[in-house]
N, C-alpha and C positions, 0 to 999 in steps of 0.2 A: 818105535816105528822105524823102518828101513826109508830113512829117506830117499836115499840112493844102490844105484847097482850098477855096477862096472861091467864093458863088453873087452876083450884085449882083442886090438885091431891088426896087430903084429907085432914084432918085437920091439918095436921104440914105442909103441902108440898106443894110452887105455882109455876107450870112451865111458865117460860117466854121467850117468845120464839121473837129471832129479826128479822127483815124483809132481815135479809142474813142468814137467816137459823139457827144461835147458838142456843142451848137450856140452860136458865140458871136456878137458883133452887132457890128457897127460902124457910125456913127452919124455923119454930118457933117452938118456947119450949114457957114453960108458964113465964121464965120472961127473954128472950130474943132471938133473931134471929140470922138467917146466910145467907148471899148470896154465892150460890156457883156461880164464874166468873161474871166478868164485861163486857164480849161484848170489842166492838171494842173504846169505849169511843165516844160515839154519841145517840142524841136521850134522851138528860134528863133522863135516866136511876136510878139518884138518888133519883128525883123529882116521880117516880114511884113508888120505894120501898118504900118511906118514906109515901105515900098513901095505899100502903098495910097492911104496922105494921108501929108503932109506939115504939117499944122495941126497945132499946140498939142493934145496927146493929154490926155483926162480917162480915168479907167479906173473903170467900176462893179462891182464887183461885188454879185452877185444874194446870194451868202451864203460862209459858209467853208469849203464842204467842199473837197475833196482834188481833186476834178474840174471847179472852177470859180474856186480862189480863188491855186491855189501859182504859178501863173504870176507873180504879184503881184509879185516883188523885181526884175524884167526892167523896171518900169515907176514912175514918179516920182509922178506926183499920182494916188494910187490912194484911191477912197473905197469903206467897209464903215461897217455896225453895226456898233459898237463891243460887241455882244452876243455877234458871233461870233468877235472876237480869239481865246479863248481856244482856240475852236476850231480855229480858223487853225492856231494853235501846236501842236496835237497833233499835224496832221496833217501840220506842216512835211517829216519828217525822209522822207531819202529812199527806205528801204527799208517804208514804207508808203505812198507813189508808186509805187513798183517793185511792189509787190504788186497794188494798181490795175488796175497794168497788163498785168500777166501774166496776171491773173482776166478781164482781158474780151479778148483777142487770142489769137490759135492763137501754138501755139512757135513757126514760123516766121515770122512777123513781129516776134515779141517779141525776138527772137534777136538783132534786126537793130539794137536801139535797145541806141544808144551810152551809156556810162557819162557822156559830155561833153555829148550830147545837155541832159543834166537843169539844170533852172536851180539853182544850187545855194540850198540851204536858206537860207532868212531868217526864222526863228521870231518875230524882235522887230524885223520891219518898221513903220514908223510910217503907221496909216491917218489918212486922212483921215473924222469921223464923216461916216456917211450917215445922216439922219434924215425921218422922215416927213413929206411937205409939200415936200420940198427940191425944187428947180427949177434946172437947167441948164441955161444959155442958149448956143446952140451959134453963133448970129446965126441968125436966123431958124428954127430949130428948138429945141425946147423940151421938155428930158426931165423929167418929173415922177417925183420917189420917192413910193413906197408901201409900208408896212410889212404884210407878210402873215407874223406868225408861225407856226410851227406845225413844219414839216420841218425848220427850226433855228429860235432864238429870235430870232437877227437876219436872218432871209429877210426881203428888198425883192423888191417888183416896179416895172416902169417903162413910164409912160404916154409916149408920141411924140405930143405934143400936138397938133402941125398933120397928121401920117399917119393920127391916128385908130387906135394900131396899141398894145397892152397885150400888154407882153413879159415873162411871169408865169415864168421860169426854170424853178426847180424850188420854187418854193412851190404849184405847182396846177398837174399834166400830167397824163400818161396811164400813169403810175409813181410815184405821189407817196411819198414812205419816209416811213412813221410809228411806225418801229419804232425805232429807235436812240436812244438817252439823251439826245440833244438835242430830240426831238422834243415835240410835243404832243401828249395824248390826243384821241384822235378827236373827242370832244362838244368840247373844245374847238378845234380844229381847226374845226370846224360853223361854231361862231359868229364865229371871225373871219374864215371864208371867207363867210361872210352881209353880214356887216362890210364885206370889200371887194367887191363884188359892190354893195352900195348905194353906196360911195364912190365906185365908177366906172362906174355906170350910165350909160350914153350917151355914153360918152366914148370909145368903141372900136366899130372894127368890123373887125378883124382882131386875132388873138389867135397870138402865136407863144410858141413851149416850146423847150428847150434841149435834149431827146432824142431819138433817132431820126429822127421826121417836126417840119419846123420851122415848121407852122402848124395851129393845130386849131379846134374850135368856138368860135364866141361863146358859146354858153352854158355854156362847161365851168365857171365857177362858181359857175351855179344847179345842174349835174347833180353837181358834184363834194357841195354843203353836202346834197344829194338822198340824195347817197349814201351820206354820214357816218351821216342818219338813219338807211340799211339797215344800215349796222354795228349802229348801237344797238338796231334791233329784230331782228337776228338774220336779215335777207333777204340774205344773200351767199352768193355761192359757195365763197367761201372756198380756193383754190386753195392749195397750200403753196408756201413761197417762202423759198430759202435766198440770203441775200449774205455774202459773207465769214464763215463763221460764227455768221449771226445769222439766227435763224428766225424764220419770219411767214407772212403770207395774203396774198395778192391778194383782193379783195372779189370782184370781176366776173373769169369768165373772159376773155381777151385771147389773142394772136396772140402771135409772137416779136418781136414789135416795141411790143407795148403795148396795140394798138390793141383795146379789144374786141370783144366776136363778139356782142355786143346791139346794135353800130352805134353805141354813144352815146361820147361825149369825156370821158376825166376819170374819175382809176381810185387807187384808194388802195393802198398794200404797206404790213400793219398788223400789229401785236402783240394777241391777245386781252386780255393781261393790262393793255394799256391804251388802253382805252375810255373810260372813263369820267374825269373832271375830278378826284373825289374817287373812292379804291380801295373799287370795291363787287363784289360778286362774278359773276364772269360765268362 
């Protein structure tokens, strides 16, 4: 099974996109590369890259979850916030991969993926820290880290300095989860999407996401910090929204794909019971 299929975005940039939806990046400079996220760790995913370039591989990942981070043991100079190790580790083991991925694909396709398919578990892989500020020099291309907490406490984003291009994963999309125990409360959510929005003012003029569609508005995060406001005063739609188990709202109504039906970029999947920085009653 073809797990994956690559778009080439231009000449430093290959999006790869997996067959549960992730979008991931790959990144060349002229004497060495980057993958931004690893996927769920299934699918040869190494065995692909290493077909695409041939340079000295770096691997970023954007944060720990289960869909972006388990690819990780497939690959050697792998950098993460060291905030979301722990996360990393929960979601190592493989029959919560397998869950994954049974939740987002019809039986017959699911049927089809191999038990050897899977990169086997590495819970106490050793990262390399990513930190805020950091800068990777590809030869003439230039990845800048950006810490956007909030969907997990070690989400990064990554500025492409000479493309002009801000690749926000899953810290700021069109599905942002701010329900789950790692996450942030909305108000604060707010303020450090304010945060990076002034940090990288002018420094982009293409904005790509790691779900479904792999490029959205420039402004998604003035409209996303727009939005948080409307959580707090109570202007959402409020849509119900179940993942795994765990109940929430969507704010704005949206399409099967994300995208919502006001036209605008940048959409939160939220917990009422946490809104607010300090527990007040909503």
């Amino acid at each position: 099974m073809d797990y994956y299929n690559t778009e080439k975005v231009n000449e430093h940039i290959t999006a790869i996109r997996s067959l549960t939806g992730e979008i991931l990046y790959l990144i060349e400079g002229e004497e060495e590369a980057a993958l931004i996220d690893t996927c769920l760790g299934v699918g040869q995913l190494k065995e692909l890259v290493t077909a695409l370039t041939q340079k000295p591989l770096n691997v970023l990942l954007t944060h720990g979850h289960i869909d972006h981070a388990l690819g990780a043991p497939e690959f050697d100079r792998v950098y993460m916030n060291n905030k979301d190790v722990e996360l990393y580790k929960a979601m190592s083991p493989l029959p919560e991969r397998k869950g994954y991925m049974e939740a987002g694909l019809s039986p017959e396709i699911f049927s089809q993926i191999r038990e050897e398919d899977f990169v086997p578990p590495m819970p106490e892989k050793e990262f390399l820290d990513l930190e805020d500020g950091m800068v990777l020099d590809l030869g003439g291309i230039h990845i800048v880290a950006v810490s956007y907490p909030g969907h997990t406490q070690g989400s990064m984003c990554f500025l492409i300095r000479e493309e002009k291009i801000l690749i926000l994963g899953d810290a700021c999309n069109n599905s942002t989860f701010l329900f789950a125990p790692e996450s942030s409360p909305v108000e604060e959510y707010r303020d450090t999407t304010v945060a990076v929005a002034e940090k990288t003012k002018g420094r982009y003029d293409r904005v790509f996401i790691s779900h479904q569609v792999m490029e959205t508005g420039c402004d998604i995060l003035e409209n996303m910090a727009a939005l948080c406001g409307d959580i707090m005063e109570r202007k959402t739609d409020d849509v119900p929204f179940e993942f795994m188990g765990m109940k929430a709202c969507v704010a704005k109504k949206c399409n099967e794909r994300f995208e919502r039906l006001d036209g605008k970029c940048g959409n939160v999947i939220y917990s009422k019971e946490r809104i607010w920085k300090e527990k007040k009653e909503v």
